[in-house]
N, C-alpha and C positions, 0 to 999 in steps of 0.2 A: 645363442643356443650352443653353438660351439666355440671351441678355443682354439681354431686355427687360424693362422693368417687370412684377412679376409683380401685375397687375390682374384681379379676379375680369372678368370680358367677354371681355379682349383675347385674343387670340391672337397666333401666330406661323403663318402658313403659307410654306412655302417648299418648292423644288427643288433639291436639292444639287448639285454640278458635279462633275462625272466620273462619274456615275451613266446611263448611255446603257440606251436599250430596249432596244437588240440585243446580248444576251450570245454573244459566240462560242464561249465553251467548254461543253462539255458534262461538265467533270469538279467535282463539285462536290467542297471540301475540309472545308465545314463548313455546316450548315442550323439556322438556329432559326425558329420561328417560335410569338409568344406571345400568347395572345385572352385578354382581360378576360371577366369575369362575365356582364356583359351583351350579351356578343356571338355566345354559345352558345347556340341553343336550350333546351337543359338546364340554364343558367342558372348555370353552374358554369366558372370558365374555366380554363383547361391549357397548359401551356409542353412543348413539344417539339421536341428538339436532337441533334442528330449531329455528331461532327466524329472526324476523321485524327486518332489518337494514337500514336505508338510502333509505328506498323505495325498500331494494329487500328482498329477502328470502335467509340470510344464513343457509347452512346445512352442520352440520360437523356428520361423521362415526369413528367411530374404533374398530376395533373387530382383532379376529382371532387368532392364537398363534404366540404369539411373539418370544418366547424363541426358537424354533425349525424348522424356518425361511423354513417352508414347502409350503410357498406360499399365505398362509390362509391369513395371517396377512393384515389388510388395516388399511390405514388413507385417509379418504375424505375430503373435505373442497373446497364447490362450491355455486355458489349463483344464485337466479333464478328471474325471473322480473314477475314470476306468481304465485300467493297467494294459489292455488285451491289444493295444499298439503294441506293444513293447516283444509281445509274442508273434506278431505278424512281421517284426526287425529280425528278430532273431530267427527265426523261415527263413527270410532271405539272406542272413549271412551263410547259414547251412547251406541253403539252396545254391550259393554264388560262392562258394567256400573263400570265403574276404579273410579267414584267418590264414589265409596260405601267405608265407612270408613275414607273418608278425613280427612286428617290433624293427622291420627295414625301412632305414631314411635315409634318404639323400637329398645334400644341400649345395648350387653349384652357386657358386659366387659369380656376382655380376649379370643373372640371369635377371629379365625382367619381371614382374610381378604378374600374376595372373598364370602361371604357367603347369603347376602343379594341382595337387588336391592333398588332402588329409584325413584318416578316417581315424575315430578315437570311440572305445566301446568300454566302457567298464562292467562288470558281472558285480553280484552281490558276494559270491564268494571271494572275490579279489582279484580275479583274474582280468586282465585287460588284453586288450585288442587294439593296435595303435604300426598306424603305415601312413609315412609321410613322404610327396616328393615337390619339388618346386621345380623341377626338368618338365616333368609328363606327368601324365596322371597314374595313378596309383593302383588305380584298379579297371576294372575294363567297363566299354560301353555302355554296353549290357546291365550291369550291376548299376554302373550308375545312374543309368534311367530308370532302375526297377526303384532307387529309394526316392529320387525325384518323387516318383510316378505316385510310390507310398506316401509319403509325405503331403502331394496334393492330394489325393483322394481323400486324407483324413480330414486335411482345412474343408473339403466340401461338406464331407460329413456333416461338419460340426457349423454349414453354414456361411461359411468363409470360401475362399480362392485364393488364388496364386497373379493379383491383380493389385494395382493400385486400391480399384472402388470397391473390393474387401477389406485390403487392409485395416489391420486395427492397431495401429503404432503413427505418430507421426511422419512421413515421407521424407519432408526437406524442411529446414531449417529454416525459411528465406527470410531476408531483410523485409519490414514496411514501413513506411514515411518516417512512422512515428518512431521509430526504431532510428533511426537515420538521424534523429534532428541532433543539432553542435555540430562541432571541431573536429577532428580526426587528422593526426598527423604520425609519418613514418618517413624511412629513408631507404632513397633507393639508387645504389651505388654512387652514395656519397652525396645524393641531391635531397634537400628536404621535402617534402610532399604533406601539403595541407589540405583539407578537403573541406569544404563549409556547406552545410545543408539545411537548409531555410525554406519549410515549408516543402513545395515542390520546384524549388531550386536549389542549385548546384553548383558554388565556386571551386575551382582547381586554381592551387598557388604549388608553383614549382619553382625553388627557390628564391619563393618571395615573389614572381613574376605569375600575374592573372593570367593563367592562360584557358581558361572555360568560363564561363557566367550565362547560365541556362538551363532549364526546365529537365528534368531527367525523368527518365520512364523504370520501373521493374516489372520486366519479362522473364519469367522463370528462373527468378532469382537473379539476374543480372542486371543492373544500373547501367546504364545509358542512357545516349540524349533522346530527348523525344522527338525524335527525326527518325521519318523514316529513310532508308537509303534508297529505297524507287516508291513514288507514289503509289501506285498501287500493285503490290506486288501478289501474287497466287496466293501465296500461303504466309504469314506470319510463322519468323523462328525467333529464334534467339540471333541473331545477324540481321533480322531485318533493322534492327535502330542504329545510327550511326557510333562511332565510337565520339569518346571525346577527343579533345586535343591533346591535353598534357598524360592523362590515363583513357587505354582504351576502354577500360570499364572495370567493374566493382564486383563485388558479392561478398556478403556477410560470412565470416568465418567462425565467428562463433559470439557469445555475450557479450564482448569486452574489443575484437578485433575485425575491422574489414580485411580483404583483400584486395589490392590492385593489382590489375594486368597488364602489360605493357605488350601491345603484341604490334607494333607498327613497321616496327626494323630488324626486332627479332624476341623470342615471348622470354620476358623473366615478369617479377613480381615483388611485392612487397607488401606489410602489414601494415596496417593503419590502428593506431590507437585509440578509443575512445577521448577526448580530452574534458580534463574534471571543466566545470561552469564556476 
């Protein structure tokens, strides 16, 4: 995004040109606006977006914690044949005056992720609307509960929540058996790593030496053995099954690529390939 040195301290702050406080239109054509992790109270941060498609109104959601699959987590994605959201967004920018500062971003290098927000508004007549920070958040409290706040009311409206067991997008990706079965091999600083999955069994070869042959479990997404680590423990996590030996466990990264973990002495990782048959 920018061309400066990218130095853990430095920043870039700037004010864009053609970015004016005073928006004369009142017909919005598209609204995002996206908050970091740590800009939410709830500690969880959510991207919410509308725009003109085809003559209707798409609206996509996502929020909630993903990592700890307590429920929270959604992904929406619905379309509506009535514009009159878009007049109830635009209330609220008047009302929270969000165009104060347009077109101000600041990028601090080396900051961690989840720290800022984004608000991006375009008008039919051309005017836009656009404040970005990755330090803090961009705009106040306030404001940003009121579009949260909008944003769910509309998913109820129309039937939907701000929930997993609403959602209407897939959630997670996860691996299954059959998804699993062959060869997979990767390196991981300098060692080769073979993974053999047969059924519901699990060979690990770390540079050619067996070091697992055993039955693995997927618990929310992650591959491990099917051991528990105390017989019977309170509550079933993602930690209740032991790790492996050679990897301390797995999860699918995508069609083509696992992931392994290595968390026993200190956590790094590495990708595991599909291998042809």
């Amino acid at each position: 995004m920018f061309n400066n040195e990218d130095i853990c301290g430095g920043k870039v702050e700037q004010r864009m040109e053609g970015y004016d406080e005073v928006i004369n239109s009142s017909d919005i054509t598209s609204f995002s606006y996206v908050c970091g992790d740590y800009c939410n109270h709830n500690n969880f941060g959510f991207s919410l977006y509308c725009k003109i498609e085809d003559n209707k109104l798409c609206v996509t959601s996502c929020g909630g914690n993903y990592r700890n699959r307590d429920g929270t987590y959604f992904r929406l994605k619905y379309y509506l044949d009535d514009f009159s959201f878009l007049k109830r967004l635009n209330d609220l920018i008047v009302k929270k005056e969000l165009s104060r500062n347009n077109g101000y971003t600041y990028y601090g290098y080396g900051l961690p992720a989840g720290l800022g927000d984004t608000l991006n508004v375009e008008y039919d007549s051309g005017e836009k609307l656009y404040k970005s920070s990755n330090q803090g958040p961009i705009i106040s409290d306030d404001a940003r509960s009121a579009i949260y706040d909008l944003f769910h009311e509309l998913a109820i409206e129309n039937g939907l929540d701000f929930n997993s067991e609403k959602s209407t997008e897939q959630l997670y990706d996860d691996a299954d058996v059959d998804f699993l079965q062959g060869a997979w091999e990767g390196t991981h600083f300098g060692s080769k790593v073979r993974v053999e999955f047969t059924g519901n069994n699990i060979k690990i070869y770390i540079d050619g030496k067996l070091t697992d042959d055993t039955e693995f479990n997927i618990f929310e997404g992650n591959i491990r053995e099917n051991k528990l680590v105390e017989e019977n423990p309170e509550k079933i996590t993602e930690h209740s099954y032991k790790d492996f030996e050679g990897i301390s466990c797995i999860r699918k990264k995508n069609e083509i690529l696992l992931t392994a973990y290595f968390m026993k002495n200190s956590y790094s990782t590495c990708d595991l390939l599909r291998q042809k048959t």
